[in-house]
N, C-alpha and C positions, 0 to 999 in steps of 0.2 A: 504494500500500500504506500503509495506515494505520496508528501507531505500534502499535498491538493487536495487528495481525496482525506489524509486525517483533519485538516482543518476546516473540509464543509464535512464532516461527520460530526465533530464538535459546536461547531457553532449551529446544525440542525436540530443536534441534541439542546442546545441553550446550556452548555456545559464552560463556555468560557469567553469572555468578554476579548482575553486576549488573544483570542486564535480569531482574529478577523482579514482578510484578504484586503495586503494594501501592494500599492505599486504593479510590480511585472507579474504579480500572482492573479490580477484579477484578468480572467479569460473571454470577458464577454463580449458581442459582435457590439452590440448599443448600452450605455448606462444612461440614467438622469443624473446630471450633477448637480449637485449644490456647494456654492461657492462658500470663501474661507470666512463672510459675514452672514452667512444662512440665508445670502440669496438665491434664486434659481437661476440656472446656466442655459439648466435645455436637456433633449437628448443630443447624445452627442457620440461616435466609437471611442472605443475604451485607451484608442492610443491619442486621439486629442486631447480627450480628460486628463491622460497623464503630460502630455506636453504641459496642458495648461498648471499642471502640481508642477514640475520641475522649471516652469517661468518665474512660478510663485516661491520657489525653494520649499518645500513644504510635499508631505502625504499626497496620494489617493488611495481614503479608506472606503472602502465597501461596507456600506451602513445598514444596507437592508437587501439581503439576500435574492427573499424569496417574491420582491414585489417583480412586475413586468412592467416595463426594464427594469434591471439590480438598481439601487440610488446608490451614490456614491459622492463622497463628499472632500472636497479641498481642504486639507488639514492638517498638523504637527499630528503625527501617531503617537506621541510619546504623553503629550497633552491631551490630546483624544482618550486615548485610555485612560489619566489621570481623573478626568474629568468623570465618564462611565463609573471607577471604581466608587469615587466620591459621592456620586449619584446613588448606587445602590448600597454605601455604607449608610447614608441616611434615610434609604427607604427599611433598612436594617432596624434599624435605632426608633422609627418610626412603628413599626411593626411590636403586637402585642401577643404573646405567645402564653394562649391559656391552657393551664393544667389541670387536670383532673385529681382532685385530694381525695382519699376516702374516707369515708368515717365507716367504722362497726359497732353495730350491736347485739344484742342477744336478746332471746324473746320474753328473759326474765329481771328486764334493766328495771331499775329503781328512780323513781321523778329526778332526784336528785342530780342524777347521773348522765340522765336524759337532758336535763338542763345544763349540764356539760357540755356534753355532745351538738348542741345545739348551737353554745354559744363558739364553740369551734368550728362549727359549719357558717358562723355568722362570720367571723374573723374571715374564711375563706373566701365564704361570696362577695367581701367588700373589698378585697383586692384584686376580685375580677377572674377568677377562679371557680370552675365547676366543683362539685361536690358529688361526689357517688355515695350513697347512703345502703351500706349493706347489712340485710337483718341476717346473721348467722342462724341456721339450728343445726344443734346436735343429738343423735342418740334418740331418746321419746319424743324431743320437742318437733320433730317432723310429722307427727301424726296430728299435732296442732296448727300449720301452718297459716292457715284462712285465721284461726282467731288474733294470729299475731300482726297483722298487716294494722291494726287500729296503732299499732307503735309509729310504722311510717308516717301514718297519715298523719298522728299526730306530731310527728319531725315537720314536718312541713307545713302544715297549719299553724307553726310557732315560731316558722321563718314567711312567712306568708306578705308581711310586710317590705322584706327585701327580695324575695325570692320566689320562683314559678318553678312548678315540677315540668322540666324537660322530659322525661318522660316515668310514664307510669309507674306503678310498683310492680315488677315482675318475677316470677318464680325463675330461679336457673338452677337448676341441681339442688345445693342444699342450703341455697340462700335465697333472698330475695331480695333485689335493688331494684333502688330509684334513683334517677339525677334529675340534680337541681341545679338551676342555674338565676343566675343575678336579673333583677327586674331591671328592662329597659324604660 
């Protein structure tokens, strides 16, 4: 595989900002260029657009692949990049990456405890965080499952205020969960 074909396999993947096709590497019969103020040029063959980068002392990066014509742009590669990375470091930073906490109980909890649990699931959902609520049973307490769901419900009618059941309470093997999440 020839470095051509690994740099349109990456950048089709959207695997790297830096494997972009600049100079003698871009092959196409016609691009759009856009000039080094983000004006339009035109279409234009791919070896005027490079004259016109080597007039300018400067790049021609291939900015958009897959449109028809490729666009291609008049530009410092080294700056070009600079700029890309700085772009999606702050759409990084920007970005809110929520987590799922759990909480456990058992079908034999005590108010007290359950007021616990509750004010931990509150801490969670105010930082923006789901919360998975799982009623454990063990041993006899699976022959009572149905009567224990009045626990869930009441976990979430005591968050009711900040929080909406994302979804239901459901039976899975030998527990039963519910998620909760933050009221918009």
């Amino acid at each position: 595989m020839d470095s051509y074909a690994i740099h349109f396999y990456f950048l089709m993947e959207g695997k790297a900002i830096s494997e972009l096709f600049i100079n003698e590497q871009i092959r196409d019969r016609e691009v759009r260029v856009i000039g080094e103020n983000g004006e339009q040029l035109g279409i234009m063959s791919a070896r005027e657009a490079m004259a016109l980068a080597e007039e300018a002392g400067v790049d021609l990066i291939k900015i958009a692949p897959t449109a028809k014509p490729p666009v291609c742009k008049i530009a410092d590669y080294g700056k070009y990049r600079y700029e890309q990375a700085r772009r999606e470091k702050e759409a990084r930073k920007k970005q809110k990456v929520i987590e799922i906490k759990e909480i456990r109980l058992s079908p034999n909890i005590d108010t007290n405890d359950l007021n616990t649990k509750v004010s931990a699931a509150r801490k969670f959902l105010s930082k923006g965080d789901k919360v998975k609520v799982t009623l454990r049973f063990r041993g006899r307490e699976m022959a009572h499952m149905n009567s224990s769901k009045h626990i869930l419900d009441d976990f979430a009618e005591s968050l009711t205020d900040i929080a909406v059941v994302e979804k239901a309470p459901k039976v899975e093997g030998r527990s039963m969960t519910m998620f909760l999440t933050e009221k918009r």
